[in-house]
C-alpha positions as CSV (number, residue, x, y, z in Angstrom):
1,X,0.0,0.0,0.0
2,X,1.1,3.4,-0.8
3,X,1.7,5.5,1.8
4,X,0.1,8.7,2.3
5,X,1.6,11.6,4.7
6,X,0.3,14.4,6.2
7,X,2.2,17.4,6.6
8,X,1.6,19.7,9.7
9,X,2.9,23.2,9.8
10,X,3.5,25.9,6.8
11,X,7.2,27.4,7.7
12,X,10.3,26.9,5.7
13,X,11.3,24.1,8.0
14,X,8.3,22.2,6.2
15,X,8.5,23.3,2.8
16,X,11.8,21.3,3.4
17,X,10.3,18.5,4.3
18,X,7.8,18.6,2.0
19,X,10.3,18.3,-0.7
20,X,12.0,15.2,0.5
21,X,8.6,13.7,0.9
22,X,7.3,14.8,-2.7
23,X,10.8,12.8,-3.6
24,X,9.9,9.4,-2.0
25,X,6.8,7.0,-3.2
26,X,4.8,8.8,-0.7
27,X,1.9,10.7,-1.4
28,X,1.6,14.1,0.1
29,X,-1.0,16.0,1.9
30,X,-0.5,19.4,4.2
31,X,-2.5,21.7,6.7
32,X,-1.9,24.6,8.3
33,X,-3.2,28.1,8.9
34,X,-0.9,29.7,6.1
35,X,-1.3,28.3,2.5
36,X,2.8,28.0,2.2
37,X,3.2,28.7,-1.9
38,X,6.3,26.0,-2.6
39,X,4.5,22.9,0.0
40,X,1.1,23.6,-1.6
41,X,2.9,23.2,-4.9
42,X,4.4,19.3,-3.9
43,X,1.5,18.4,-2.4
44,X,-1.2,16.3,-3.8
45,X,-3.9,18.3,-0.7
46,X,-3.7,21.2,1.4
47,X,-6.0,22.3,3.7
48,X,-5.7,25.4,5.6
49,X,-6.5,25.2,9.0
50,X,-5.7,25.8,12.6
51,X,-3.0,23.0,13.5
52,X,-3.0,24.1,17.2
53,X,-6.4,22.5,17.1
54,X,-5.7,19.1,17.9
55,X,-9.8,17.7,16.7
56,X,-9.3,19.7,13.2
57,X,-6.3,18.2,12.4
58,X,-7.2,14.3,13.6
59,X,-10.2,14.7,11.5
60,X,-8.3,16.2,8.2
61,X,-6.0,13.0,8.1
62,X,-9.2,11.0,8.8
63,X,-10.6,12.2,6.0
64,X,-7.9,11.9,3.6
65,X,-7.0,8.6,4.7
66,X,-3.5,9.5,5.7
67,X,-1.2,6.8,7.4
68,X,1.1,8.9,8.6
69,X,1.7,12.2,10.0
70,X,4.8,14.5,10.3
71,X,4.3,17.5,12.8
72,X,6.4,20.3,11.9
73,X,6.3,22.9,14.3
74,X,6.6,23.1,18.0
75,X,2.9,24.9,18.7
76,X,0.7,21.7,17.6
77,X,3.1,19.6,19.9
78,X,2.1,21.7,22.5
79,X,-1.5,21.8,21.4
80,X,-1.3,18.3,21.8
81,X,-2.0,17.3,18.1
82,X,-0.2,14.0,18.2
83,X,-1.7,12.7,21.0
84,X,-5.0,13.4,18.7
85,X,-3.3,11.4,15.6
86,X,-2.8,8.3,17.4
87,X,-6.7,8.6,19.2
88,X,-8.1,7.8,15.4
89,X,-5.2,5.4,14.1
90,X,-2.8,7.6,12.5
91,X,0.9,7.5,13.9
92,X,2.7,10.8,13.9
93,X,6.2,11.5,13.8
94,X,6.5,13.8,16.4
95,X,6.2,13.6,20.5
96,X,3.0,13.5,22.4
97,X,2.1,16.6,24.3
98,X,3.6,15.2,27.4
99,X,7.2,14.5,26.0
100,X,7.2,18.2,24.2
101,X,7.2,19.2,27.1
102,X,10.8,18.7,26.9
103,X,10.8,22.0,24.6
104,X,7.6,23.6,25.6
105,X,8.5,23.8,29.4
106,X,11.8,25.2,30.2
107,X,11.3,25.1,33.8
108,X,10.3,21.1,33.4
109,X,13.1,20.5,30.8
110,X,16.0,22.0,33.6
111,X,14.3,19.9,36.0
112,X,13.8,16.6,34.4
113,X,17.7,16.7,33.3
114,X,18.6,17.4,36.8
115,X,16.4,14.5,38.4
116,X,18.0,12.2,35.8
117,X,21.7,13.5,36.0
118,X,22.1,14.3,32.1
119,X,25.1,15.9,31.5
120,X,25.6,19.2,30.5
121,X,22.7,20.5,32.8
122,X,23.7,24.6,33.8
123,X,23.0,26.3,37.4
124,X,19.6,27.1,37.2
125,X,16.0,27.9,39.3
126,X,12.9,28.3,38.5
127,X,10.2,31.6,39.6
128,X,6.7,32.3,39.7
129,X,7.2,35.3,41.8
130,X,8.9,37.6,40.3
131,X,10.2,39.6,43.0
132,X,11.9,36.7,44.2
133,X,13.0,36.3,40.5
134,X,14.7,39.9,40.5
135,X,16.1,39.7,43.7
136,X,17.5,36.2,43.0
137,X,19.4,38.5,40.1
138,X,20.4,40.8,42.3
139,X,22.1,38.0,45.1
140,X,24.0,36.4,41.7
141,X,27.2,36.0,41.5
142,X,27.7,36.5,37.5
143,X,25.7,37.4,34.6
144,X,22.2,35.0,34.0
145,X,19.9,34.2,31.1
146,X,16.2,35.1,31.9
147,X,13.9,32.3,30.0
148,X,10.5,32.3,29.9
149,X,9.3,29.1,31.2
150,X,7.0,28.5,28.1
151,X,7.0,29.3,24.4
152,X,8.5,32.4,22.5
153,X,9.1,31.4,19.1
154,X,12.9,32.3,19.9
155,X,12.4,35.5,21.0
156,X,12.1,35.5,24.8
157,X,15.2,35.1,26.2
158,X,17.2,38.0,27.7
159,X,20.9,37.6,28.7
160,X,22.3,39.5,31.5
161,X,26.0,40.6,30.5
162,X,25.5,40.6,27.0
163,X,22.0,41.8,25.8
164,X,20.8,44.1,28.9
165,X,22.0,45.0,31.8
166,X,21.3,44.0,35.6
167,X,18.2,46.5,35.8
168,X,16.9,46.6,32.3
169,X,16.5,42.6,32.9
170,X,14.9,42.7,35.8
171,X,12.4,45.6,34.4
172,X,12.3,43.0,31.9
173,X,11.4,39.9,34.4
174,X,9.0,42.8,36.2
175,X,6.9,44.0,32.9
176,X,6.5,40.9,31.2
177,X,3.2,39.0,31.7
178,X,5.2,35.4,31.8
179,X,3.7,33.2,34.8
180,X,7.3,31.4,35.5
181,X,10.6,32.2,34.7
182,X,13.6,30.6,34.4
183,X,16.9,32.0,35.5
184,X,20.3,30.0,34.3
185,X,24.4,30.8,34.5
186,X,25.5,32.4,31.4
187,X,27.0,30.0,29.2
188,X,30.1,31.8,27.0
189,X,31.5,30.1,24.0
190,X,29.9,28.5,20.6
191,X,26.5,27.4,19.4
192,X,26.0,24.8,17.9
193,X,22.9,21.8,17.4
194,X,22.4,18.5,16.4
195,X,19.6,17.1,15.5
196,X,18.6,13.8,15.8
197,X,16.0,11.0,14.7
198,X,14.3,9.4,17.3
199,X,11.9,6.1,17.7
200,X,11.2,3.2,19.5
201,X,14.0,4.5,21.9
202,X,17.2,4.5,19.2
203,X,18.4,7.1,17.6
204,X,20.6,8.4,14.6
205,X,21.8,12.1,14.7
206,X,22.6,14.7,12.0
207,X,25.9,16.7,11.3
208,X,26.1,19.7,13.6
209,X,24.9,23.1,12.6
210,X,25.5,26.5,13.5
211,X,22.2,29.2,13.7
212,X,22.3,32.6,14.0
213,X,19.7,34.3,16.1
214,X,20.8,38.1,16.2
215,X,19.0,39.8,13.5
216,X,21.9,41.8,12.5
217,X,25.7,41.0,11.0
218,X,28.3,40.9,13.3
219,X,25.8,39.1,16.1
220,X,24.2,42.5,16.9
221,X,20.3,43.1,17.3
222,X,17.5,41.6,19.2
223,X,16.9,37.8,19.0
224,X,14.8,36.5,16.2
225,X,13.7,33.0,15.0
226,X,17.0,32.6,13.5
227,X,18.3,34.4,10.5
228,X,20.6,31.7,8.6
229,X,22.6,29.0,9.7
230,X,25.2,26.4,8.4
231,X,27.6,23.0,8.2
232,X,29.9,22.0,7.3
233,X,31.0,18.9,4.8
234,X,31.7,16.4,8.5
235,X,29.6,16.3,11.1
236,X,31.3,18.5,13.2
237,X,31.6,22.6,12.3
238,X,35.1,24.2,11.9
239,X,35.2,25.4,15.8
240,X,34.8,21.4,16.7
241,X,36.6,18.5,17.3
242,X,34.6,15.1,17.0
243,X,35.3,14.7,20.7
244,X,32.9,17.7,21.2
245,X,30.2,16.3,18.8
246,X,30.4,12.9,20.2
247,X,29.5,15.0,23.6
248,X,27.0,16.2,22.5
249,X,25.3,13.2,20.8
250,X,25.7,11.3,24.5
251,X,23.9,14.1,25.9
252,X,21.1,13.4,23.9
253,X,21.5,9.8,23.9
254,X,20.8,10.3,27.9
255,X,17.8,12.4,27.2
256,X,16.4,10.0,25.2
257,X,16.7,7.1,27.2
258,X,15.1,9.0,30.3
259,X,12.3,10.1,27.9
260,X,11.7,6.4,27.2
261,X,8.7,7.2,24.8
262,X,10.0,9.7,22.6
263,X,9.7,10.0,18.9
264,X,10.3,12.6,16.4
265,X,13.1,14.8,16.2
266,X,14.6,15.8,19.3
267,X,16.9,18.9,18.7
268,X,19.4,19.2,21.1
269,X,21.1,23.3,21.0
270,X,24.2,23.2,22.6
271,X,26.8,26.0,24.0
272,X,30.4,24.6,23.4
273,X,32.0,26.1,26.4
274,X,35.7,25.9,27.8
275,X,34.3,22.4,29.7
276,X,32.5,21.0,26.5
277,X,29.5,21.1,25.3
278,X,26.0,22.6,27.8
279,X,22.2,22.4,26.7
280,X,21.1,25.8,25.9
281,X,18.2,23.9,25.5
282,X,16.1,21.4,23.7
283,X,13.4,21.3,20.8
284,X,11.2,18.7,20.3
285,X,11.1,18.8,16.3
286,X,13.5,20.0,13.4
287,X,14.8,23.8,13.6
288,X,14.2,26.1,11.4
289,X,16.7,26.8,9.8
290,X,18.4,24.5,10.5
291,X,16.4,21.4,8.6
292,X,17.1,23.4,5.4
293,X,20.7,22.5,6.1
294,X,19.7,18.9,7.3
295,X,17.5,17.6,5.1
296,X,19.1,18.6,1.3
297,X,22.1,16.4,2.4
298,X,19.8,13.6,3.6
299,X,20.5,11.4,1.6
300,X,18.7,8.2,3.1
301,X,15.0,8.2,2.3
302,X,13.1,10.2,4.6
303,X,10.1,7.8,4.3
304,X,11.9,4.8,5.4
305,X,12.6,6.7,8.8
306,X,9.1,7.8,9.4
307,X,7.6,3.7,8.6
308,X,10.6,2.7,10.3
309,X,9.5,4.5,13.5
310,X,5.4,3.4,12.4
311,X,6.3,0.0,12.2
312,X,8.1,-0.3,15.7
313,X,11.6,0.0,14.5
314,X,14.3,2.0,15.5
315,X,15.4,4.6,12.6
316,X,17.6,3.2,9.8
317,X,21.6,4.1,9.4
318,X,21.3,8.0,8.1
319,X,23.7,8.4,4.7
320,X,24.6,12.6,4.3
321,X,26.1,13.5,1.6
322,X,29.5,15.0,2.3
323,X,28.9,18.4,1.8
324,X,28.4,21.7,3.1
325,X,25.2,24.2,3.1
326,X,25.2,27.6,4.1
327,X,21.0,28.8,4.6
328,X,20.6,32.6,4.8
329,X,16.6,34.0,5.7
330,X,15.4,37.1,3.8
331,X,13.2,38.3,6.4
332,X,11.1,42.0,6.0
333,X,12.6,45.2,7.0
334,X,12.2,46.0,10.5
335,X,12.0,42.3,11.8
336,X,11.6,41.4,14.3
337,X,10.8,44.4,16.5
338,X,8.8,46.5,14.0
339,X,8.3,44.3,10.8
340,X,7.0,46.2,7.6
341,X,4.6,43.5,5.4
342,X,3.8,43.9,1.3
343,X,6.9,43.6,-0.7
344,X,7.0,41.8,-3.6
345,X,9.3,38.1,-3.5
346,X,11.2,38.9,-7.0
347,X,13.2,35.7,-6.3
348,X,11.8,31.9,-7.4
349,X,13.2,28.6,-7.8
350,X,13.8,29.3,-11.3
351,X,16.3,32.5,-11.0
352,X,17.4,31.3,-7.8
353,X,20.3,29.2,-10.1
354,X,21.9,26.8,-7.9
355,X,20.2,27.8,-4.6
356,X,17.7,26.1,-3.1
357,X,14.7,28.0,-2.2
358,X,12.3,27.5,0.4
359,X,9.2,29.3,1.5
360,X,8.4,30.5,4.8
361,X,5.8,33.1,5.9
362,X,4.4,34.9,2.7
363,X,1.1,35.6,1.2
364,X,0.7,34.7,-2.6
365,X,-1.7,36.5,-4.6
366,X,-3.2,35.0,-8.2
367,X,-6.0,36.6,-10.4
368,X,-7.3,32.9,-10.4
369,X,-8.9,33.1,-7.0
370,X,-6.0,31.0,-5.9
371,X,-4.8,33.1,-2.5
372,X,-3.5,33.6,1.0
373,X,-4.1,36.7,2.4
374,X,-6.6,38.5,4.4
375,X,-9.0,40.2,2.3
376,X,-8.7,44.1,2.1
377,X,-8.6,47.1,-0.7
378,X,-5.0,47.3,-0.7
379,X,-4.6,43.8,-1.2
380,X,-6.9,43.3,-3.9
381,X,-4.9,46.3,-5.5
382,X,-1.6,43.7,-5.6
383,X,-0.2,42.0,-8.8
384,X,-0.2,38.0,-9.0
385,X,2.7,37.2,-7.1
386,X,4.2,36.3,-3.9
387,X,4.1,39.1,-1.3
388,X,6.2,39.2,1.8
389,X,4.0,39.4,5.5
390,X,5.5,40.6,8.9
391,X,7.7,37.0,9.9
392,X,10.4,35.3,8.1
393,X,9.9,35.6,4.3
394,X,12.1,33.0,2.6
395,X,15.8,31.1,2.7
396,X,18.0,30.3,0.1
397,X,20.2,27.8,0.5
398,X,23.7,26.8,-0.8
399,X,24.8,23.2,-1.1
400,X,28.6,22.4,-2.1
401,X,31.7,21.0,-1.2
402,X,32.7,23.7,1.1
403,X,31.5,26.3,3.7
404,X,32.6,29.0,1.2
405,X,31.2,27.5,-1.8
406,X,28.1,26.9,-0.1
407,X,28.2,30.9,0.9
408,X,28.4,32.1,-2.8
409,X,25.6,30.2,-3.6
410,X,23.5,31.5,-1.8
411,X,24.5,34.9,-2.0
412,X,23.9,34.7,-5.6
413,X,20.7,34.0,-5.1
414,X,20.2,36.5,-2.9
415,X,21.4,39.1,-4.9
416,X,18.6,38.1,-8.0
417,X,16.1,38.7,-4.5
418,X,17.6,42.2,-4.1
419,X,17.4,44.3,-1.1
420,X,14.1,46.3,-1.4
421,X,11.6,46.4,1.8
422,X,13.8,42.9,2.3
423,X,16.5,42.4,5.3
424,X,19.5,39.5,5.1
425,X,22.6,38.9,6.7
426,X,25.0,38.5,4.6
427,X,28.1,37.4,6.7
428,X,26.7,33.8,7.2
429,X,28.8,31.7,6.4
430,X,31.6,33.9,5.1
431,X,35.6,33.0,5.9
432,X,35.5,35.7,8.5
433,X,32.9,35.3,10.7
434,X,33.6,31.3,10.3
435,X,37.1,32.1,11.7
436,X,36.4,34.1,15.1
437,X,34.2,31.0,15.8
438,X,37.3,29.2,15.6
439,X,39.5,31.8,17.3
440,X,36.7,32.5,20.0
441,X,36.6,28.3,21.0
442,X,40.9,28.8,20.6
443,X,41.2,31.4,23.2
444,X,38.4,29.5,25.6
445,X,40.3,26.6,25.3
446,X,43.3,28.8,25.9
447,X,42.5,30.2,29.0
């Protein structure tokens, strides 16, 4: 019997799954409350609806027959959507609402890691009051990362030291409306995460990648969902050793086994420090970015993982191709603070040249009735074409045989997107900023 999968979620972590599905002898179906132009494209269905409605969704694959389920983003996880799935028969490659809570509850994640002695834990503690919280900041000895207990979309977390000050975080801790907050050391050193595929408690992990969160070059700016990201042609990034990723891989190998139930992708985002590798944290599905770096050098099918993991298997050996990919967002001017919506996408697959190109949040607009936006005069006024909103717009993504010929790739491509009412960072990936990682991790390592 064919298979049929449903696709949950309409970001550019998805359209990239969607493309290794629409490869495979799958058939393909989608949801989600944006019509994503390039998933809609690959896939035989999609139906726009609310995926953080765990009822709408289990009925949707009912009714399309689907025998699996892929859940791409961390809100229906949450929401409880898989836990749905598997009530009416359909398996879902993604965690039931209790295990996301591994992503979706920072206070529960610091605690379950430090009731099961996983490595890499930081100093932390948890508030509900936050007077306690900002005087617990004031007592410190040493600069802290304020986390809101629950979900931000990447946004949320302040550091102490490096983003604001003593007092502009605690007016941050005092102001916000968060019921718990999570206060941890400050980890210095490198990012880095590794992905891995989880089911019927084994696991097979992905080449390490490096995200960048500022929304300016040079690591300046306020947090975002991540503007770009890259690898490198080995499983470990330049500023690594394979000691480090191995490290890493037995912290989540520890998570795992204390999870005991866990399936989908469990994303483990790790601070390389002077001591090795600490969890920053962990997310319960593919980043985004970063599965626009992991999936185009996939080179095992995705679909035998996912009927692997249906069938009661543990996921096959994972073949990647030995090559590098440099990913860089072109997000709308003013993200993320004060994000301007409307301009026109000028780039597509076709002038793209070697890039890959993957939708995220964008409206399209066709004289054929065939379009996602909100109805109003000044959208009716719009050309056919594909129109930027106020969150990520796209990535383009550059897949070669090294970090620098990745980089070129993609900022070919997003030259042809040009620069109007459009924001990038360019220095992803570039020889420069590549080597201060690898100077900063020296000097740590130094000292």
């Amino acid at each position: 019997m064919r298979e049929h999968v449903l696709l949950i979620g309409g970001g550019g972590r998805e359209h990239a799954i969607a493309r290794e599905l629409a490869a495979s002898e799958a058939k393909l179906s989608a949801c989600a409350g944006n019509r994503n132009p390039g998933i809609a494209r690959l896939a035989a269905e999609f139906e726009t609806l609310e995926t953080t409605d765990p009822a709408a969704v289990a009925e949707y694959a009912e009714a399309i027959d689907a025998t699996i389920a892929v859940v791409g983003p961390e809100a229906p996880l949450d929401a409880g959507v898989s836990d749905a799935l598997e009530d009416v028969g359909v398996y879902a490659f993604g965690p039931k609402q209790a295990d996301a809570k591994i992503e979706t509850d920072k206070a529960f994640q610091r605690r379950f890691m430090a009731e099961n002695d996983i490595p890499g834990c930081p100093d932390f503690e948890t508030f509900e009051d936050m007077d306690a919280a900002c005087a617990f900041v004031d007592e410190y000895d040493g600069d802290l990362a304020i986390k809101p207990a629950g979900l931000t979309g990447g946004k949320g977390v302040k550091v102490i030291g490096d983003q604001v000050t003593v007092e502009e975080g605690k007016a941050y801790i005092r102001d916000s409306d968060y019921d718990r907050i999570v206060l941890e050391e400050r980890l210095i050193g490198e990012e880095f995460t590794v992905q891995a595929f989880v089911a019927n408690g084994g696991l097979e992990t992905a080449p390490a990648v490096q995200d960048h969160k500022r929304a300016y070059e040079g690591d300046e700016g306020p947090n975002t969902g991540g503007m770009g990201s890259y690898t490198d042609a080995t499983f470990e990034l330049p500023f690594m050793t394979e000691s480090d990723y191995d490290e890493a891989v037995e912290i989540i190998e520890a998570t795992v086994d204390a999870l005991e139930d866990y399936r989908g992708i469990l994303y483990g985002q790790f601070m390389l420090t002077a001591e090795g590798p600490k969890v920053i944290e962990f997310n319960a599905r593919f980043g985004d970015p970063e599965a626009m770096n992991t999936l185009p050098v996939l080179e095992t099918d995705f679909l035998d993982v996912l009927v692997a993991a249906r069938d009661g298997q543990q996921p096959p050996a994972l073949e990647f191709a030995e090559q590098a990919t440099v990913c860089k967002y072109a997000v709308p001017e003013g993200y993320p603070t004060d994000p301007s919506a409307g301009t026109k996408v000028q780039v597509d697959e076709e002038s793209a040249g070697d890039a890959l190109l993957y939708y995220a949040s964008v409206e399209e607009r066709s004289s054929s009735g065939n379009q996602n936006s909100e109805s109003s005069d000044d959208v009716d006024e719009r050309e056919d074409g594909i129109y930027t909103t106020t969150s990520r717009s796209f990535a383009l993504v550059g897949v070669a045989d090294s970090i620098s010929e990745a980089e070129e790739i993609a900022e070919d491509a997003l030259a042809v997107a040009g620069e109007e009412g459009l924001h990038m960072r360019h220095d992803i990936g570039k020889a420069d900023l590549v080597q201060q990682r690898i100077d900063h991790v020296a000097e740590l390592r130094s000292e």
